[in-house]
PDB file of N, CA, C and O in Angstrom:
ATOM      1  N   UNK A   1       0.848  -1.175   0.000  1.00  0.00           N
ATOM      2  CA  UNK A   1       0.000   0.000   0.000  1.00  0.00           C
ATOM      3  C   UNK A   1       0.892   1.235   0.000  1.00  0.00           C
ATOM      4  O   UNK A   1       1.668   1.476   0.925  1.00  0.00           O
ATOM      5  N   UNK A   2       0.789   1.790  -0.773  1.00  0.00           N
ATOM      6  CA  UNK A   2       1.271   3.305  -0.848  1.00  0.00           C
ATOM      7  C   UNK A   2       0.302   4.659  -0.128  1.00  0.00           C
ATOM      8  O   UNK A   2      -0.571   5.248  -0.766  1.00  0.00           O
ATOM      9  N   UNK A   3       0.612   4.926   1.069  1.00  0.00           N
ATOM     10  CA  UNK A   3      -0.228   5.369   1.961  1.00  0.00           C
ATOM     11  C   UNK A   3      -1.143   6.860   1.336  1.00  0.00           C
ATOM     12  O   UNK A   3      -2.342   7.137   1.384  1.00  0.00           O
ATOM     13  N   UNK A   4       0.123   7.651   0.725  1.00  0.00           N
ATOM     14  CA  UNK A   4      -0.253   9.346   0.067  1.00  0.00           C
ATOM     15  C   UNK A   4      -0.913   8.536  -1.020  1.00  0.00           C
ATOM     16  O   UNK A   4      -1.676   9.286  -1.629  1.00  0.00           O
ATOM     17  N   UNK A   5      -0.928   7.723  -1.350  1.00  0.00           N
ATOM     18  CA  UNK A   5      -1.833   7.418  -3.119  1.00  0.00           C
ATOM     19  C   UNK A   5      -3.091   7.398  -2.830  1.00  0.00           C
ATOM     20  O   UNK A   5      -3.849   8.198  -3.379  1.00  0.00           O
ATOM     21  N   UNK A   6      -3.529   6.515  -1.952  1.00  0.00           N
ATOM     22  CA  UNK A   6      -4.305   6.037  -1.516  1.00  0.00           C
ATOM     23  C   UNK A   6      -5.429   6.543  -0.429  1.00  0.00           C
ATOM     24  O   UNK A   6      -6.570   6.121  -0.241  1.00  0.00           O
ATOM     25  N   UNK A   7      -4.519   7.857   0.377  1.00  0.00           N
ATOM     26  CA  UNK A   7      -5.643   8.144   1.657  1.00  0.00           C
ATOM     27  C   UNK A   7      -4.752   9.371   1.573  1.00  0.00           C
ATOM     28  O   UNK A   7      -3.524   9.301   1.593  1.00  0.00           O
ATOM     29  N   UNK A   8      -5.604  10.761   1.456  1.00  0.00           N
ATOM     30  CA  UNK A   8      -5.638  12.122   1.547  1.00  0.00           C
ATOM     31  C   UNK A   8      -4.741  12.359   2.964  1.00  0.00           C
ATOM     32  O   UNK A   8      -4.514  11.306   3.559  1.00  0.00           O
ATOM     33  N   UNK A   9      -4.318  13.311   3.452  1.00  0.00           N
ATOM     34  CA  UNK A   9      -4.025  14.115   4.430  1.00  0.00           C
ATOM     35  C   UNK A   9      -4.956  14.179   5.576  1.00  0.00           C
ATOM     36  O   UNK A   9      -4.799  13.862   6.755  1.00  0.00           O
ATOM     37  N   UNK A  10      -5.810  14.595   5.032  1.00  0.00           N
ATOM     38  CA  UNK A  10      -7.264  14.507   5.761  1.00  0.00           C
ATOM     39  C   UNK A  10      -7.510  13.248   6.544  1.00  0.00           C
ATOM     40  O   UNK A  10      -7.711  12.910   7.710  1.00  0.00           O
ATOM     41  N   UNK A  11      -7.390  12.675   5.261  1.00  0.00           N
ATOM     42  CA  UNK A  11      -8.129  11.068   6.158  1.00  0.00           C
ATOM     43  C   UNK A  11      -7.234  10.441   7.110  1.00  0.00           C
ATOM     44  O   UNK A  11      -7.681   9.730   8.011  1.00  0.00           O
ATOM     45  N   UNK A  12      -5.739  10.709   6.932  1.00  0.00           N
ATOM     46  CA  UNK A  12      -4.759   9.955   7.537  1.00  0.00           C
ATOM     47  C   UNK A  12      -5.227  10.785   8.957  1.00  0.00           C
ATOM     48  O   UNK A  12      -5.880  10.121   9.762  1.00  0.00           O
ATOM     49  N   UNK A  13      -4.881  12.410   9.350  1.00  0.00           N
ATOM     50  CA  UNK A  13      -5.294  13.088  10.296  1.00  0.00           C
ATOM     51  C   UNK A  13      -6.566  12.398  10.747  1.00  0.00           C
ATOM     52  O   UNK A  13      -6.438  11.961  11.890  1.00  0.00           O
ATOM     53  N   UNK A  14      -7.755  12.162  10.208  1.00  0.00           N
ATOM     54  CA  UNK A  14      -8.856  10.945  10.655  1.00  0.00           C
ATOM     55  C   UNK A  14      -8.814  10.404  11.466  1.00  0.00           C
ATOM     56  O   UNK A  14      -9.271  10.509  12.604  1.00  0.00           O
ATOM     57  N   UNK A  15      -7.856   9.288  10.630  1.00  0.00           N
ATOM     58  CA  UNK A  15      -8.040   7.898  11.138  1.00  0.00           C
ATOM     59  C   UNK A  15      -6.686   7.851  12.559  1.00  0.00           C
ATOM     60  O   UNK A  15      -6.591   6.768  13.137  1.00  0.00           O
ATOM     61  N   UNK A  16      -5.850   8.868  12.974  1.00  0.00           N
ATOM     62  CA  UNK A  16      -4.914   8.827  13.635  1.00  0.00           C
ATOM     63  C   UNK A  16      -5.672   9.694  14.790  1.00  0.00           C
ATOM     64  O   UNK A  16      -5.322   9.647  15.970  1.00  0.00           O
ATOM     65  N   UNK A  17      -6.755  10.492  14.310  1.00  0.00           N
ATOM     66  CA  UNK A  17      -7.402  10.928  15.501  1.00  0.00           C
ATOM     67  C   UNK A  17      -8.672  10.361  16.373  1.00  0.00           C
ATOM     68  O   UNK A  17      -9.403  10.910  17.196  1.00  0.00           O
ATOM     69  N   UNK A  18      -8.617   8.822  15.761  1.00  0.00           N
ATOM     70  CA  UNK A  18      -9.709   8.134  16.842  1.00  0.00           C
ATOM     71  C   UNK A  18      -8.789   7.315  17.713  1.00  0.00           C
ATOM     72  O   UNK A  18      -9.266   6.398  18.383  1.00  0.00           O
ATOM     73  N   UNK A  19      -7.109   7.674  17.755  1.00  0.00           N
ATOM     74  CA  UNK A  19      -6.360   7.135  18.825  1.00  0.00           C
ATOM     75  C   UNK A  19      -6.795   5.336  18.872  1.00  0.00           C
ATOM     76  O   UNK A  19      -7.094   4.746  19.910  1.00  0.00           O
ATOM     77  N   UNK A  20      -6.763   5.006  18.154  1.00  0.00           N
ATOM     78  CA  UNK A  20      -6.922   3.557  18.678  1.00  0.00           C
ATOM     79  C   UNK A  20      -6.612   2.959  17.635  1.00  0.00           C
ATOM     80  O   UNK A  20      -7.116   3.397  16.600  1.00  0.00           O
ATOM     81  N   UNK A  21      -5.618   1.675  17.534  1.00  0.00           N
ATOM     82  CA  UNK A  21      -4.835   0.517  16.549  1.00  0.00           C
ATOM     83  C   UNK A  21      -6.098  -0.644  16.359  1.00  0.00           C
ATOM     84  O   UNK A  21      -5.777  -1.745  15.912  1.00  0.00           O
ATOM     85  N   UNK A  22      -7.169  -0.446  16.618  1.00  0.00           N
ATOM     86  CA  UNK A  22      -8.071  -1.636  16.287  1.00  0.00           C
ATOM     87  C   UNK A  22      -8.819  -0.973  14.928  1.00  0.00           C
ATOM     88  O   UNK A  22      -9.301   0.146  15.099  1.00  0.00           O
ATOM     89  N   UNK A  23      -8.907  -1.371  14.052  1.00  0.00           N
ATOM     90  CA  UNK A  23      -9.550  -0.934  12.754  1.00  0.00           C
ATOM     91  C   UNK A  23     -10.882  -0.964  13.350  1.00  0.00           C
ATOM     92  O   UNK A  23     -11.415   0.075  13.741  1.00  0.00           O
ATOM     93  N   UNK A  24     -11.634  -2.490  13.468  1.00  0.00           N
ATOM     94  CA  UNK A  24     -13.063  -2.229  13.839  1.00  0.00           C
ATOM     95  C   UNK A  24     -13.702  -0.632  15.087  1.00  0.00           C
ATOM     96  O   UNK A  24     -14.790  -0.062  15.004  1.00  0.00           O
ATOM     97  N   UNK A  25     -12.804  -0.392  15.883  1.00  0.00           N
ATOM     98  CA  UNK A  25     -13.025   0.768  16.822  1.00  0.00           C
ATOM     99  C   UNK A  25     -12.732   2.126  15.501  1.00  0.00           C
ATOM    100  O   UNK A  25     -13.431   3.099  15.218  1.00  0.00           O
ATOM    101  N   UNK A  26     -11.733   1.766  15.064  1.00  0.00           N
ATOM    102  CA  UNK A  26     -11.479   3.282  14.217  1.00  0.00           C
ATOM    103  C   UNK A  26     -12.362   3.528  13.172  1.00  0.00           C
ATOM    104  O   UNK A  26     -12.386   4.644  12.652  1.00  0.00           O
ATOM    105  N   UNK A  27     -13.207   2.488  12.736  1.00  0.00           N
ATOM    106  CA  UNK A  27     -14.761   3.033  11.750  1.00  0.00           C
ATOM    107  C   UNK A  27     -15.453   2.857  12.711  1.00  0.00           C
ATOM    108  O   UNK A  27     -16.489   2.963  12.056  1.00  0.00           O
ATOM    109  N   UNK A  28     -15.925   2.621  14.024  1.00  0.00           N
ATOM    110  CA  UNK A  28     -17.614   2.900  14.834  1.00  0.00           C
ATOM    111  C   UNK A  28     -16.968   4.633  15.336  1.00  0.00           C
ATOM    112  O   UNK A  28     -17.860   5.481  15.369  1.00  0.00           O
ATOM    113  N   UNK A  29     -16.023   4.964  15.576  1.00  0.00           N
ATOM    114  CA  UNK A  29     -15.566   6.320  15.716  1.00  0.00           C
ATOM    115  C   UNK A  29     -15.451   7.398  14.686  1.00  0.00           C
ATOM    116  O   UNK A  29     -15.470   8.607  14.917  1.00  0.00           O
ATOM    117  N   UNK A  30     -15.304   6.696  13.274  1.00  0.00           N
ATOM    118  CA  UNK A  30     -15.294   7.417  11.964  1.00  0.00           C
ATOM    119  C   UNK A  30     -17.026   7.473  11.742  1.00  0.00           C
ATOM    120  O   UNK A  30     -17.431   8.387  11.024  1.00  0.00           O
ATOM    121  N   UNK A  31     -17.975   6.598  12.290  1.00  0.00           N
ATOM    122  CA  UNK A  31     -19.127   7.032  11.907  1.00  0.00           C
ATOM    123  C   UNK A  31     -19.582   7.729  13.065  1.00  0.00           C
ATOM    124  O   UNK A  31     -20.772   8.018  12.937  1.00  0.00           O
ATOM    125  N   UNK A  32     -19.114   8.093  14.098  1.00  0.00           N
ATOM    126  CA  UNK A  32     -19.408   9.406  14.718  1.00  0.00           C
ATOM    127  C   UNK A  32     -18.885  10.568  14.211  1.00  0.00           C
ATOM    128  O   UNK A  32     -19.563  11.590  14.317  1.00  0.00           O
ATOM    129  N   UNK A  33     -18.195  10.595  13.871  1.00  0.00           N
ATOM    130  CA  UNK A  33     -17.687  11.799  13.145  1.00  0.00           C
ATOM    131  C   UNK A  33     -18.671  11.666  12.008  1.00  0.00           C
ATOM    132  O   UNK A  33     -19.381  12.667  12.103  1.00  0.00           O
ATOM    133  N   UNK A  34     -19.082  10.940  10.975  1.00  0.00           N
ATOM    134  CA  UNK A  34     -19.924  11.457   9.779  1.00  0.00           C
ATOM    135  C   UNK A  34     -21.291  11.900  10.491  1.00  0.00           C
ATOM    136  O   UNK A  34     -22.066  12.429   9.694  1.00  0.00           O
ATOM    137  N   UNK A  35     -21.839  11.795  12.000  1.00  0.00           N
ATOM    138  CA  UNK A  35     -22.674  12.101  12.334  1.00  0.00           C
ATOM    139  C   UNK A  35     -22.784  13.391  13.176  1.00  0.00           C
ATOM    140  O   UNK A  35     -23.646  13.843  13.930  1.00  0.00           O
ATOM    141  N   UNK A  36     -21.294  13.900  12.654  1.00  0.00           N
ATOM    142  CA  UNK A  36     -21.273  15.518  13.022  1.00  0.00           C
ATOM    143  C   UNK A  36     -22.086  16.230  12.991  1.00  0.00           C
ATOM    144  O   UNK A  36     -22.469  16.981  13.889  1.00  0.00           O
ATOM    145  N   UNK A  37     -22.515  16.091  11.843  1.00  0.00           N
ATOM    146  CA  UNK A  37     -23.410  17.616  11.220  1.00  0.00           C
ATOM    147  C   UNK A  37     -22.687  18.266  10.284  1.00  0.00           C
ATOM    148  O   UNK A  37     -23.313  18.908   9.440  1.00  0.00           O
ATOM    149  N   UNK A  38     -20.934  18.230  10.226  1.00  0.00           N
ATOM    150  CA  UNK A  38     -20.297  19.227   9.515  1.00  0.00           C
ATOM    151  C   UNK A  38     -20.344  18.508   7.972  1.00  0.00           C
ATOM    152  O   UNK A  38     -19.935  17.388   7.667  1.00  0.00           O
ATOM    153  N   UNK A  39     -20.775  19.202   7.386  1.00  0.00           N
ATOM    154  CA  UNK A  39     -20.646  18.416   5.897  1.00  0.00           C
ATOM    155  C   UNK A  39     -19.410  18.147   5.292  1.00  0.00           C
ATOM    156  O   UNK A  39     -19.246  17.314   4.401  1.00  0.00           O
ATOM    157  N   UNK A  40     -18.313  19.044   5.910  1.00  0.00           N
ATOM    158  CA  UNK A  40     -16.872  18.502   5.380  1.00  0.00           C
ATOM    159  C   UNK A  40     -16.683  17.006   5.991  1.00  0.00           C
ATOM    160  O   UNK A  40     -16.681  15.943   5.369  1.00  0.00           O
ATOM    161  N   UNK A  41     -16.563  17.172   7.038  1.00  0.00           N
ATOM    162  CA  UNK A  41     -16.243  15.826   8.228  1.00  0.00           C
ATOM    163  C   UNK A  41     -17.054  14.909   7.620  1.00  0.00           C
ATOM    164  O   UNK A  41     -16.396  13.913   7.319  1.00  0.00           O
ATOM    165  N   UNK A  42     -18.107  14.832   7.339  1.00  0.00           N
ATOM    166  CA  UNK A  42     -19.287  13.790   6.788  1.00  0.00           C
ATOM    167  C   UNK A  42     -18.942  13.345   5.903  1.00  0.00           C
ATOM    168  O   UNK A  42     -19.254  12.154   5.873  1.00  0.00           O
ATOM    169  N   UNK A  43     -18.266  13.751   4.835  1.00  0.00           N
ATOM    170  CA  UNK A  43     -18.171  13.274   3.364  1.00  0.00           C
ATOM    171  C   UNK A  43     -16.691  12.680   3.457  1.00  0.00           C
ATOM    172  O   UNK A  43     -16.327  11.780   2.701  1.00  0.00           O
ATOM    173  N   UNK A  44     -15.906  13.207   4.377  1.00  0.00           N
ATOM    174  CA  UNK A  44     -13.818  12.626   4.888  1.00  0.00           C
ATOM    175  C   UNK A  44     -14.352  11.681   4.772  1.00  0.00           C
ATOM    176  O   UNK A  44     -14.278  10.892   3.830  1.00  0.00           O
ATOM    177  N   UNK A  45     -15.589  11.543   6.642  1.00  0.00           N
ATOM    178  CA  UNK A  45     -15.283  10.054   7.097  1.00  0.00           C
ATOM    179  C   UNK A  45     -15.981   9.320   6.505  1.00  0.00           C
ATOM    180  O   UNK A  45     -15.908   8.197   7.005  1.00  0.00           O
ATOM    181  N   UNK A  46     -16.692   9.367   5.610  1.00  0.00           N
ATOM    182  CA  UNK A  46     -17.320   8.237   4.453  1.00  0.00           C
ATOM    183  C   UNK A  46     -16.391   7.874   3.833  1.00  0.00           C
ATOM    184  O   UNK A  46     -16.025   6.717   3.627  1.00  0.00           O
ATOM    185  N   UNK A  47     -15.891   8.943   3.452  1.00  0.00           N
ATOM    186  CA  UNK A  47     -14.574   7.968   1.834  1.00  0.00           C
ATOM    187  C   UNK A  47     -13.605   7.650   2.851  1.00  0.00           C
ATOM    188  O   UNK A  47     -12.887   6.757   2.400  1.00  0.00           O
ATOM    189  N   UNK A  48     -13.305   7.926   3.853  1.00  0.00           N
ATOM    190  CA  UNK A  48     -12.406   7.154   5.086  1.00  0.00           C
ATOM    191  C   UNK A  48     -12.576   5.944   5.659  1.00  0.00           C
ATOM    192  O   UNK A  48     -11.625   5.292   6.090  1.00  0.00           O
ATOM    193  N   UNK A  49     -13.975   5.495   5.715  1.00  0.00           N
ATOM    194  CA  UNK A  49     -14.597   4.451   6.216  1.00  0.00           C
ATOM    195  C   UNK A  49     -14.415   3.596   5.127  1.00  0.00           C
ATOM    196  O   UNK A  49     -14.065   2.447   5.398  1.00  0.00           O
ATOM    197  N   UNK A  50     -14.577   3.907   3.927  1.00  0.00           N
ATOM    198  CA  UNK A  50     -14.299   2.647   2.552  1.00  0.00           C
ATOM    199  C   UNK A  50     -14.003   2.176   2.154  1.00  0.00           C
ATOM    200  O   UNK A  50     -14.398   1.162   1.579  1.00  0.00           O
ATOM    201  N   UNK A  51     -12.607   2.948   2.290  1.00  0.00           N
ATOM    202  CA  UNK A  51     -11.241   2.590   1.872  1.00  0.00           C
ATOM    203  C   UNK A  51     -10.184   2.344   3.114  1.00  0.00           C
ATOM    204  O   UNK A  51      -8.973   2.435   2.913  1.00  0.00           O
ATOM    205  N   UNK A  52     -10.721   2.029   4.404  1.00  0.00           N
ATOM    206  CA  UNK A  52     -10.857   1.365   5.656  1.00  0.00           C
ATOM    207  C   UNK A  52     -10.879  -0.253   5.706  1.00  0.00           C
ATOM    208  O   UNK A  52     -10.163  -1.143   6.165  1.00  0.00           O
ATOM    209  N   UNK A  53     -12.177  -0.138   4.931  1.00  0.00           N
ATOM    210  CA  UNK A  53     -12.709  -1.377   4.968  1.00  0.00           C
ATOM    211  C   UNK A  53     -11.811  -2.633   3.816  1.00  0.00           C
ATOM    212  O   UNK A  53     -12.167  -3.800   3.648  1.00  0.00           O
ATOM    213  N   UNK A  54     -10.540  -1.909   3.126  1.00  0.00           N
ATOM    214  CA  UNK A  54     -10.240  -2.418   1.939  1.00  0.00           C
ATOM    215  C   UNK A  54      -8.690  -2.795   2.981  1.00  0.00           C
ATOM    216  O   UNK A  54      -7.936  -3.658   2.532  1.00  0.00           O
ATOM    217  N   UNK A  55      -8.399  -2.249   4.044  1.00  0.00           N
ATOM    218  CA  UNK A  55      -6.480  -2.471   4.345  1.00  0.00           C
ATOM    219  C   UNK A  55      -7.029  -3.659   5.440  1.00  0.00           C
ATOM    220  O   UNK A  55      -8.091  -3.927   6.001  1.00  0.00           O
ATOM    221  N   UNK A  56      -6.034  -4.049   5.407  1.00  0.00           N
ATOM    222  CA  UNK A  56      -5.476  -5.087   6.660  1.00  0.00           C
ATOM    223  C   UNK A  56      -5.190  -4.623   7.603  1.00  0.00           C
ATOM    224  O   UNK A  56      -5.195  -3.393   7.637  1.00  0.00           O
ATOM    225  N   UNK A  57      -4.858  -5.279   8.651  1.00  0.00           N
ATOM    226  CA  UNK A  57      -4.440  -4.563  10.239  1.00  0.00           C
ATOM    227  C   UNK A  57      -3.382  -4.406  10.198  1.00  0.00           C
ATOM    228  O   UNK A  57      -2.985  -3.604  11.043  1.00  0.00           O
ATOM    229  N   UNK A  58      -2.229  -5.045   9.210  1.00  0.00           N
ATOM    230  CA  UNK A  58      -0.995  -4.436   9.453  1.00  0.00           C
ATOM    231  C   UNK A  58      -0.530  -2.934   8.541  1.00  0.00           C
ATOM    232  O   UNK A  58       0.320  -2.066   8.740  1.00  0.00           O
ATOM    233  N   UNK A  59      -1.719  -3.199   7.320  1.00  0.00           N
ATOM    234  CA  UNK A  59      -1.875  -1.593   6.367  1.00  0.00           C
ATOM    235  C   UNK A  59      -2.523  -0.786   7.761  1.00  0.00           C
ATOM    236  O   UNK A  59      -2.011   0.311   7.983  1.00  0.00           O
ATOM    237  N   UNK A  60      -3.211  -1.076   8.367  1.00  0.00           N
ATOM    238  CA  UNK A  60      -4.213  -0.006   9.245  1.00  0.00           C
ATOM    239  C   UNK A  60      -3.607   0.564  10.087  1.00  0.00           C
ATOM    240  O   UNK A  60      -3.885   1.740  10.320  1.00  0.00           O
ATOM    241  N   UNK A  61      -2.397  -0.228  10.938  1.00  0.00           N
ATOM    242  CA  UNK A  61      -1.162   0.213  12.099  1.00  0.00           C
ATOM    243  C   UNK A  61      -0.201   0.938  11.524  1.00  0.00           C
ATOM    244  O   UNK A  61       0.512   1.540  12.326  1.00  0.00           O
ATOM    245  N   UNK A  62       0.193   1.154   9.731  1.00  0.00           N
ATOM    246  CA  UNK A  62       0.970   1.588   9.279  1.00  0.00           C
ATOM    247  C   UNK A  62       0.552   3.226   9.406  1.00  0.00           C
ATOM    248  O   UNK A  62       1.156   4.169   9.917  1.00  0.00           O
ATOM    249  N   UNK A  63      -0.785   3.137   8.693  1.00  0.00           N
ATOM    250  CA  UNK A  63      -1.686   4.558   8.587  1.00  0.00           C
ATOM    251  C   UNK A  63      -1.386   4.868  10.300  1.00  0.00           C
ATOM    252  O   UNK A  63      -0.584   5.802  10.314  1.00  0.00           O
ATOM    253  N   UNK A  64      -1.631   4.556  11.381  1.00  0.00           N
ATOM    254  CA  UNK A  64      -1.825   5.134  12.472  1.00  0.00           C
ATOM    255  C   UNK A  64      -0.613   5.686  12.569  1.00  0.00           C
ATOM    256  O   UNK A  64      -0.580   6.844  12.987  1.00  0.00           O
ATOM    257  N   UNK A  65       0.794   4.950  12.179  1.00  0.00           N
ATOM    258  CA  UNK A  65       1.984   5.248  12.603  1.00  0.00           C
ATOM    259  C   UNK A  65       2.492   6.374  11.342  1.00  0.00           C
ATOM    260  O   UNK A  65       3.705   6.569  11.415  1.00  0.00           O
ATOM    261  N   UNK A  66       2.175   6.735  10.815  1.00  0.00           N
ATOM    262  CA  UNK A  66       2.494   7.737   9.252  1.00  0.00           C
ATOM    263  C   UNK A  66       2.805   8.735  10.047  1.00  0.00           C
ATOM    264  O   UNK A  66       1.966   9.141  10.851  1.00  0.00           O
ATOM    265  N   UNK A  67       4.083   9.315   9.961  1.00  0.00           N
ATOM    266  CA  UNK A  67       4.693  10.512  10.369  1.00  0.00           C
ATOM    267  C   UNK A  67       3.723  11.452   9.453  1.00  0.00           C
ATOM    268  O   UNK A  67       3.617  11.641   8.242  1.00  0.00           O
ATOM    269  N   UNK A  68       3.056  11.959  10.641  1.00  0.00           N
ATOM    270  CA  UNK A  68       2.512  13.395   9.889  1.00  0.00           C
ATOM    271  C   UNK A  68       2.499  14.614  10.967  1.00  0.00           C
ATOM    272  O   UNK A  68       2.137  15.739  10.622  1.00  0.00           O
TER     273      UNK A  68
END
């Protein structure tokens, strides 16, 4: 997986801000965030949640650990 190809700035900031290495916890936390209200945040954590659902746990620990 090539991490910048694949997942925006945005989403990496995302998925590194529900603090937790379990994928299944980091989308029930990404769909609180689409239940913001903010229509930016809503539309991240959808295409965040999707392409979530496509890495492995050792792609998913990589994203958490991405120097950003």
């Amino acid at each position: 997986m090539d991490i910048l190809n694949d997942f925006t700035i945005e989403e990496i900031m995302l998925i590194k801000n529900c603090n937790t290495r379990d994928k299944k916890s980091a989308l029930k936390m990404l769909r609180t965030y689409a239940d913001s209200g903010d229509p930016s945040i809503n539309e991240t954590s959808y295409h965040t949640r999707i392409k979530l659902h496509d890495v492995t746990d050792q792609e998913f620990n990589e994203l958490v650990d991405y120097p950003i």
